[in-house]
C-alpha positions in Angstrom: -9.8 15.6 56.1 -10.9 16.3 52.7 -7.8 18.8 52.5 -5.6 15.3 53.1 -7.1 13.1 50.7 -6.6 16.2 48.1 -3.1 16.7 48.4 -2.3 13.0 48.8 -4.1 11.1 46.6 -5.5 13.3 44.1 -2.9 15.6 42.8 -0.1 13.0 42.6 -3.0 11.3 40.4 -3.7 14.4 38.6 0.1 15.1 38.0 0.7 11.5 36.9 -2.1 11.9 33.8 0.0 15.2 32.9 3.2 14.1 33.0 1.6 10.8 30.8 -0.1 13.2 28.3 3.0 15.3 27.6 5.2 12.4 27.2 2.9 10.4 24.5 2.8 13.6 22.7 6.7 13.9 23.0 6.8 10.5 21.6 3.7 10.5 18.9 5.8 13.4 17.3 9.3 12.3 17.3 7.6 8.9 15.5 6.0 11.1 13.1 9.3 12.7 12.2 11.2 9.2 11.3 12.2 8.4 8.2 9.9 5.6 7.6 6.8 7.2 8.4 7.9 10.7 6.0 7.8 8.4 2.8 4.4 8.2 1.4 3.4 5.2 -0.1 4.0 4.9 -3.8 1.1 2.6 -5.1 2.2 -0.3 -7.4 4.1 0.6 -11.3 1.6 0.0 -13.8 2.1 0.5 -17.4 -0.5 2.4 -18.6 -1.2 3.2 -22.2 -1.0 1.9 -25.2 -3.4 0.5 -27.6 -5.6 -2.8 -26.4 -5.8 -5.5 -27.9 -8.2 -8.7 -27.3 -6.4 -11.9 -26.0 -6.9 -14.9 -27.6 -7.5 -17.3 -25.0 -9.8 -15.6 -21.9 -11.1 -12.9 -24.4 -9.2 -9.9 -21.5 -8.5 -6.7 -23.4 -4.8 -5.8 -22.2 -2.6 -3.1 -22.9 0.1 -3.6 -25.9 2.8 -2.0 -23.8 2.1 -4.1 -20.1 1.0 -7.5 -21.8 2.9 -10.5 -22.8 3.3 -10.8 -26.4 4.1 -13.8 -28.9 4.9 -13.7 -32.6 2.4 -16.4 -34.4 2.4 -16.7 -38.0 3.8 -13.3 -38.5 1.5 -11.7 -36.1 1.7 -10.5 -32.6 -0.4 -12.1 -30.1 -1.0 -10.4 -27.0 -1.9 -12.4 -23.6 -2.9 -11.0 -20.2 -0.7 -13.9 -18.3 1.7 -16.5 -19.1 -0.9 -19.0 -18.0 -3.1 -17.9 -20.8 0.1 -17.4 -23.6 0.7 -21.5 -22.2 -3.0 -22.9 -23.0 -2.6 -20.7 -26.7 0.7 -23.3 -27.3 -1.2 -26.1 -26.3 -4.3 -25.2 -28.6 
């Protein structure tokens, strides 16, 4: 009896889960080889650098090389964002 229920109902189980486990590691390496998941991720360019200077409206230090800049009255104005190089026209 106990003979039966082992060899019909708990070694086709058993088989099943091994079968399972060796085809999701088949798979979880072959999607580990794509293309796609080789590439790390490249965080987003930046300029870095470069002296800082104060910006005139919201008072941000930014860099000279990454910032917006405007000529005004023969000097360079440097903003952190075109919003705040727009409110420095109005003003």
């Amino acid at each position: 009896m106990i003979r039966f229920f082992v060899i019909r109902f708990l070694l086709p189980l058993f088989i099943l889960f091994l079968v399972r486990a060796i085809l999701r590691s088949i798979f979880a390496s072959a999607r580990s080889f794509s293309p796609a998941a080789s590439k790390p991720e490249q965080p987003p360019a930046v300029s870095t650098g470069g002296e800082l200077k104060k910006d005139p409206v919201c008072g941000t230090y930014v860099s000279t090389s990454g910032s917006i800049s405007r000529t005004v009255n023969g000097q360079v104005v440097y903003f952190c964002s075109a919003q705040c190089r727009d409110k420095y026209r109005v003003a």
